[in-house]
C-alpha positions in Angstrom: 67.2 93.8 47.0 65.4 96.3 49.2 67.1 95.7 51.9 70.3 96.8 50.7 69.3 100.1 50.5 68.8 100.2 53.7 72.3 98.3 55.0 73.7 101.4 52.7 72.3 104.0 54.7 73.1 102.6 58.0 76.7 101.9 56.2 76.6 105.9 56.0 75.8 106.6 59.3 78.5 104.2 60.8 81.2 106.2 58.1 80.1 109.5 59.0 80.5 108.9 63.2 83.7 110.2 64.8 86.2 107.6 65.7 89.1 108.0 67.5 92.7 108.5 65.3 94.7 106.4 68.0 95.3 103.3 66.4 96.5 100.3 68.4 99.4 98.7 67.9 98.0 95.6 66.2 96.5 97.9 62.6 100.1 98.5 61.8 100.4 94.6 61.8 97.8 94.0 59.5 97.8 93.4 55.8 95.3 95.3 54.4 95.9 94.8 50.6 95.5 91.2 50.7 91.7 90.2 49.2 90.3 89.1 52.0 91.4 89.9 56.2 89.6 88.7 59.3 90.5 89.8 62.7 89.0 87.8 65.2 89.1 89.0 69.4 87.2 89.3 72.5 84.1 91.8 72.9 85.1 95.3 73.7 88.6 95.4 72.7 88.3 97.8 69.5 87.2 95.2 66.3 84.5 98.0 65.3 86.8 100.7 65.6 89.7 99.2 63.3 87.1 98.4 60.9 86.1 102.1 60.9 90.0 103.0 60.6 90.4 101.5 57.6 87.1 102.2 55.6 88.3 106.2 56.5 91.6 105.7 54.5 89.8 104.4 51.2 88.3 106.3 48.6 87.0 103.6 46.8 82.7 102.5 47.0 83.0 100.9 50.4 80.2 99.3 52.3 79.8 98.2 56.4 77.5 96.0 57.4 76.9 94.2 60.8 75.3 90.8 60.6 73.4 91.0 63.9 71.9 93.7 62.5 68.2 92.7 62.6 67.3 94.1 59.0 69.4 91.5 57.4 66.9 89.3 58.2 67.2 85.8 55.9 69.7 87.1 53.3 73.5 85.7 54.0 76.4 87.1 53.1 76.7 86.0 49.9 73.8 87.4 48.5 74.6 91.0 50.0 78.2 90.7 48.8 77.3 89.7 45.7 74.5 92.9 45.3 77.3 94.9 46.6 79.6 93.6 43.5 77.0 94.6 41.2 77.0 98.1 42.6 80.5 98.2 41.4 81.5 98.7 45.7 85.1 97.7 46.2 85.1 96.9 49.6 82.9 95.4 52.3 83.5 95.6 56.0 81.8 92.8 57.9 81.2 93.2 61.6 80.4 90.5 64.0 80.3 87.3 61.1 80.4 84.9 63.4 76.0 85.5 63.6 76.2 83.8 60.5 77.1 80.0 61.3 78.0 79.0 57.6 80.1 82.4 57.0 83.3 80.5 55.6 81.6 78.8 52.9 80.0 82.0 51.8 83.6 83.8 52.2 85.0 81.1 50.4 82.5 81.4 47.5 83.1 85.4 47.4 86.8 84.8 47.3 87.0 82.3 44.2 84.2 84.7 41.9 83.8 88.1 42.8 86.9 90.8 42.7 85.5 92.3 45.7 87.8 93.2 48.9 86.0 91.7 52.4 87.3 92.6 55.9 85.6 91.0 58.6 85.7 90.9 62.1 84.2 88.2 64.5 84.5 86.6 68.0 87.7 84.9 69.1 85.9 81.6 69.2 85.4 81.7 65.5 87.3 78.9 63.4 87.7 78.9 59.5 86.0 75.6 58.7 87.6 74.6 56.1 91.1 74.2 54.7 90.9 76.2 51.8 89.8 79.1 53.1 92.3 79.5 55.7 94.7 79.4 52.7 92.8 82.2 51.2 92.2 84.4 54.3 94.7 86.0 56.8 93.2 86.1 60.3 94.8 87.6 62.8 94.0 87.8 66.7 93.3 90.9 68.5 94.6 91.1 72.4 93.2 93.0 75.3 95.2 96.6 75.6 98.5 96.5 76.5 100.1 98.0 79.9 101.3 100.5 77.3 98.4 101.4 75.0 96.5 101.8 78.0 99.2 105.0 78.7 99.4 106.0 75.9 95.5 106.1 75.9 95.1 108.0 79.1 98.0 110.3 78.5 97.8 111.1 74.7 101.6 110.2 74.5 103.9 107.9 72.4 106.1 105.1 74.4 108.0 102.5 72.2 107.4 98.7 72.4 110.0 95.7 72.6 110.3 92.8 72.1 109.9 89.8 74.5 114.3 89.2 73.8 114.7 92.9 74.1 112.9 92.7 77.6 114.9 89.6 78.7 118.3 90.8 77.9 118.3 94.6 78.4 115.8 95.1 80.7 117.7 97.5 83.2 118.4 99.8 80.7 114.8 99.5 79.0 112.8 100.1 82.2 115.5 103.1 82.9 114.6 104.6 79.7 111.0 104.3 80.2 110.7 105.7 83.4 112.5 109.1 82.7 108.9 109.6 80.5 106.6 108.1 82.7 106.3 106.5 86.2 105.0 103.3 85.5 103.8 102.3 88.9 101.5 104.6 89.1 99.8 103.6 86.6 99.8 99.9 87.3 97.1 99.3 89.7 94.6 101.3 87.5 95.7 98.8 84.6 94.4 95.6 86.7 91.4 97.1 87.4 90.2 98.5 84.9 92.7 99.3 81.7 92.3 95.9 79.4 89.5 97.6 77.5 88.9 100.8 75.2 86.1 101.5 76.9 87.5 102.9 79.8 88.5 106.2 78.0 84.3 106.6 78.2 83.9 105.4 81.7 84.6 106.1 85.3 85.8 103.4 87.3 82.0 102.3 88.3 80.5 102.3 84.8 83.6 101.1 83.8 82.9 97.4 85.4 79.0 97.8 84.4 80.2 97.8 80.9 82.6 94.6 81.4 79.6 93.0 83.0 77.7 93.1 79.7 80.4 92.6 77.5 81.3 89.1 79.7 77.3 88.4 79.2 77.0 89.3 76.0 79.9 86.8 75.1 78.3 84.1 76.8 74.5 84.7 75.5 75.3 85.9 72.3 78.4 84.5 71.0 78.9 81.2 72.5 75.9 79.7 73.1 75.3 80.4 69.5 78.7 79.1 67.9 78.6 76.3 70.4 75.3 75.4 70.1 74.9 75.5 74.4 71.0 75.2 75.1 69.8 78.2 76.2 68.5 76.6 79.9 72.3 76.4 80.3 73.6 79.9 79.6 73.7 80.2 84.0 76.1 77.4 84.2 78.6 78.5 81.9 78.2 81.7 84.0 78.8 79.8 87.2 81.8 77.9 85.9 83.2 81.1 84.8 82.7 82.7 88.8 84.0 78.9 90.0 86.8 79.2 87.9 87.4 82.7 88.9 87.4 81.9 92.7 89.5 78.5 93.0 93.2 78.3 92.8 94.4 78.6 89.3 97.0 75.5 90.0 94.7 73.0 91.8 92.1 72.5 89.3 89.9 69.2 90.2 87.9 68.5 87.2 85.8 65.9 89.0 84.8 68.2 92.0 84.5 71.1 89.3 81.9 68.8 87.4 80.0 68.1 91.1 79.7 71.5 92.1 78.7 73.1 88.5 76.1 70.3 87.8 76.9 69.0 84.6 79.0 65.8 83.4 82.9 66.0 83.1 82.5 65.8 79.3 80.2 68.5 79.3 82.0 70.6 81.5 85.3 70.1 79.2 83.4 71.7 76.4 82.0 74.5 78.7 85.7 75.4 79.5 86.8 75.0 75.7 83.9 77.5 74.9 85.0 80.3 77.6 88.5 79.6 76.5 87.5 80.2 72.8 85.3 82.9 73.5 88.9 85.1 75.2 87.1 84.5 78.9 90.0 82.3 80.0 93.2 80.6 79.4 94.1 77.2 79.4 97.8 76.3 80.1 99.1 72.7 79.8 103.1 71.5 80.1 102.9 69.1 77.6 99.5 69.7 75.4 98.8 66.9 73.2 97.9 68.2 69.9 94.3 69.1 69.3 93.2 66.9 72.0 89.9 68.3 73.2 89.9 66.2 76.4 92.8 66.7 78.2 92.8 68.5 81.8 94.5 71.7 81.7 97.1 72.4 84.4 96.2 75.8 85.1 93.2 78.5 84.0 93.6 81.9 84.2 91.5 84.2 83.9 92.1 86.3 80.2 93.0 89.5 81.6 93.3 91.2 85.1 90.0 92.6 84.8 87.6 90.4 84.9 88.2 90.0 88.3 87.0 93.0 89.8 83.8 91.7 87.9 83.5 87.9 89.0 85.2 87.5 92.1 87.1 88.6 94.8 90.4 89.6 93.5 93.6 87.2 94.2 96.6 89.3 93.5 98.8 86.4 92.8 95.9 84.8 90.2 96.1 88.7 88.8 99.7 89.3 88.4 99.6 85.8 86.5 96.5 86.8 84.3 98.6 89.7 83.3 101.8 88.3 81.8 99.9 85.9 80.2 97.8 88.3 78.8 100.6 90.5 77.8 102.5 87.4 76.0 99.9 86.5 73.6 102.0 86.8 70.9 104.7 84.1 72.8 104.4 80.4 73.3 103.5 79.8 77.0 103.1 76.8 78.7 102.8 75.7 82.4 106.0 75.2 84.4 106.5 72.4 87.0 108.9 74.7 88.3 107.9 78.0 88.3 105.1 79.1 87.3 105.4 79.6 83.3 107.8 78.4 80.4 108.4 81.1 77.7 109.1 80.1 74.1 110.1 76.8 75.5 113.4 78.2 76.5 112.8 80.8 79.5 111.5 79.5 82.7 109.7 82.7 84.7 108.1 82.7 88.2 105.4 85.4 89.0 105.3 87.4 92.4 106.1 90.2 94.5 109.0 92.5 94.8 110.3 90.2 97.5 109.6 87.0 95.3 113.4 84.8 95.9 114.7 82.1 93.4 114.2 79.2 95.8 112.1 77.4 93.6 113.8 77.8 90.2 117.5 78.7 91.0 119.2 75.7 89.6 116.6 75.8 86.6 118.6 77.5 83.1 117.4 80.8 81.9 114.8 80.7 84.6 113.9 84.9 86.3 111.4 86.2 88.8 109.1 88.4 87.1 108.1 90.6 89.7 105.6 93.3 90.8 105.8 96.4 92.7 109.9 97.2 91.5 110.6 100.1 88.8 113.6 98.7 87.6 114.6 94.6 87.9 118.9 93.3 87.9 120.3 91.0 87.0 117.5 87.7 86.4 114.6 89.5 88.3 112.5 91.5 85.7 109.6 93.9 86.4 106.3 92.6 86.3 105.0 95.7 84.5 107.3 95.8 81.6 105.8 93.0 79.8 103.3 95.0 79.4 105.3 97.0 76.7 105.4 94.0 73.9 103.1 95.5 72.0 
């Protein structure tokens, strides 16, 4: 295999670049002994870099390759693992997977006969086919930055993390002992505009959104119209339902009117917003959602992170304060509240707002507290907004 000569060089290259020691929060979390690891996540949030992370703390024959890298040409996965074997390499890094649409059977296949270590990384819209090889791999979802590994980022420093019962039940003292280290608010408003992403540690606030206006473009042209199978003459719709989406009110969501003013049929449109959903350019929130049903309206979209925003449409702070905690409590169960605005875990009912946000609507709800922005330090039920930002 000539070719593989070739993927070894570039492999060299990629391993001898300088990549940055700050690891997120989310490497700690991952298994790396086990056989075979995927971690699946939006563009632009770090995959590459983690990838790079761990190939640096092995000694062992190790090989990255990147399967939109053009020189692969017609050869799969398989066929390069398997040379790769032969070479007597221990481990192979896999970058961007999802190019190849029959990846798990291949994974699958390399699992069961070769004692060969793969890591992959792919879009959040990927899905392990088959049953059997989600019993064989451990996937695990990468989130945007948090509130706090953006600081930690831009200031070089440490700051702990808590959990989401931690926040609820001590948050008072938490936020006091967070902001005799840092003043949180000021760093806030630069979060929602433009902290969601590594990249901003190589950016200025301009080239900053430039870059999140390729990465949302190369998600749509290059991720899911391929694992979606979207004709190519209707990459600018998915576009425009993205802005549409952006620009309506998050609660009010009129699938019939959305199908009217976007141009396609409502059964087309539900799998438009099931792509930009799987592909980490939205979230879908339903209050009672009926198992894998693919049909069923959600009750709200958000945006996936505060960001995107600043790129497709003319901010809403309200919409942005929401796209944040539900950004920041990934890791939770959410769902839409018909009081309120979320329910957390199904046990914690929380409305989003401003400092002056009061409990009318949810005062004789249980366990219900005002999440709110533009405070330091909450009391009693009313919790910062920004401190959710410290789960992970």
């Amino acid at each position: 295999m000539k070719m593989f000569h070739r993927l070894q060089y570039y492999s060299k290259i990629f391993l001898s670049a300088k990549v940055t020691e700050y690891r997120r929060n989310i490497y700690d979390t991952i298994d790396f002994s086990q056989k075979l690891v995927g971690i699946k996540g939006a563009k632009g949030i770090g995959k590459t870099t983690i990838l790079h992370q761990y190939l640096n703390t092995i000694k062992e024959d190790k090989l990255y390759i990147s399967l939109d890298n053009p020189i692969i040409g017609d050869y799969n996965l398989l066929e390069i693992v398997e040379f790769a074997f032969k070479k007597d390499i221990k481990v192979v890094a896999v970058d961007e997977i999802h190019y190849q649409k029959d990846f798990a059977n291949d994974l699958k296949t390399i699992y069961d006969f070769f004692d060969i270590k793969v890591v992959f990384s792919g879009s959040s819209a990927i899905a392990l086919s088959s049953a059997d090889l989600s019993r064989r791999a451990i996937v695990y979802e990468m989130p945007v930055l948090s509130f706090r590994e953006f600081i930690e980022l831009k200031e070089k420093i440490k700051l702990p993390k808590y959990t989401l019962e931690d926040i609820i039940n001590c948050h008072e003292n938490i936020a006091y002992e967070i902001i005799t280290k840092i003043k949180p608010l000021k760093y806030f408003q630069e979060y929602l505009e433009y902290g969601a992403y590594p990249f901003f540690l190589e950016s200025n606030k301009q080239t900053y959104l430039l870059k999140l206006t390729e990465t949302i473009n190369k998600t749509i042209e290059s991720d899911l119209l391929y694992i979606f199978n979207i004709d190519i003459a209707n990459m600018h719709l998915l576009k425009k339902l993205l802005v549409t989406l952006c620009q309506n009110n998050p609660g009010n969501i009129n699938l019939t009117s959305l199908s009217k003013e976007i141009g396609i049929n409502t059964r087309t449109l539900y799998n438009y917003i099931t792509a930009l959903n799987k592909g980490a350019l939205i979230h879908l929130l339903y209050y009672n959602k009926k198992g894998n049903a693919i049909f069923q309206k959600p009750d709200k979209v958000l945006l996936n992170n505060p960001n995107l925003f600043n790129v497709l449409c003319e901010p809403n702070i309200g919409s942005q304060r929401e796209s944040f905690f539900v950004s920041q409590n990934y890791q939770s169960k959410l769902r839409y509240a018909k009081q309120g605005d979320f329910i957390l875990d199904d046990k914690y009912t929380v409305e989003v707002g401003g400092k002056n946000k009061s409990f009318k609507q949810i005062k004789d709800i249980k366990n219900s507290f005002i999440v709110a922005d533009d405070i330091e330090v909450g009391n009693s039920n009313k919790i910062p907004l920004w401190l959710f930002g410290f789960l992970y």
